[in-house]
N, C-alpha and C positions, 0 to 999 in steps of 0.2 A: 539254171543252177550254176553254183561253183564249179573250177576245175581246179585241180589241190597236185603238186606234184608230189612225192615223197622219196627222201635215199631213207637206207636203214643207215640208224644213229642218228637221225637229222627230223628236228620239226614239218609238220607240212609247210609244201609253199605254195601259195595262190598263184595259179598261172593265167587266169583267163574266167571268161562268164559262156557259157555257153549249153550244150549237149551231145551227145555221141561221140566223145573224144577216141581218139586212136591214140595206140604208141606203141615206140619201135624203139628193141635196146641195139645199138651196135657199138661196139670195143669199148662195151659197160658203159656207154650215154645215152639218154633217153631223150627220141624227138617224140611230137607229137603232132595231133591234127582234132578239129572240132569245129561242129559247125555253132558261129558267132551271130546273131540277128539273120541276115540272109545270106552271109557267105561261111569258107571253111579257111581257118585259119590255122599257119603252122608256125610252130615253136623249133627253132635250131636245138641243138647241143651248148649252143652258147648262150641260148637263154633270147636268141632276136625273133621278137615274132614278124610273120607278114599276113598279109591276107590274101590268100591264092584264087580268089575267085568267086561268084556267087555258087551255093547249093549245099547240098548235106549229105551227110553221113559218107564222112570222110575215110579210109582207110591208107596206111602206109606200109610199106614192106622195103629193107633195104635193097638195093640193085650192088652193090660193094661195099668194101669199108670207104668212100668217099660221098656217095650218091643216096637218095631212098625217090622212091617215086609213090605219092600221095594221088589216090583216084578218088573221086567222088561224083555224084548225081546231081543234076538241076534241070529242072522239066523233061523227066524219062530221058535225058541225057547222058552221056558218060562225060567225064571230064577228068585231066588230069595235068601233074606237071613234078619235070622234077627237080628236085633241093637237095641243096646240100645241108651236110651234116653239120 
């Protein structure tokens, strides 16, 4: 499916194709993370995405206002890494 960002006041904005999307507000900017074909893919505050890796079901949690660290699974694994905001 779609991933759709949304501010209030503001139309959706398509961010990506995928499922299981995560997001994380910190000093009111929204990252994200979702798994894309076979990997999980993260969206900055600026809007850059990367691809962090193969697997799914992504989640993020901030570590500061600079840092957030995004974890996910691939073959009963754990995996993770972390990004900036």
């Amino acid at each position: 499916g779609k991933i759709y960002s949304s501010t209030p006041g503001l139309p959706e904005k398509e961010i990506g194709e995928g499922k299981g999307c995560s997001i994380e507000t910190i000093n009111e900017k929204n990252v994200y993370a979702w798994a894309e074909n076979d990997g999980v893919v993260f969206i900055n505050s600026k809007g850059e995405k990367k691809l962090l890796g193969k697997g799914t079901l992504p989640v993020i949690k901030a570590l500061n206002n600079e840092v957030a660290i995004c974890i996910w699974q691939n073959e009963k694994e754990i995996h993770s890494a972390i990004v900036p905001l």
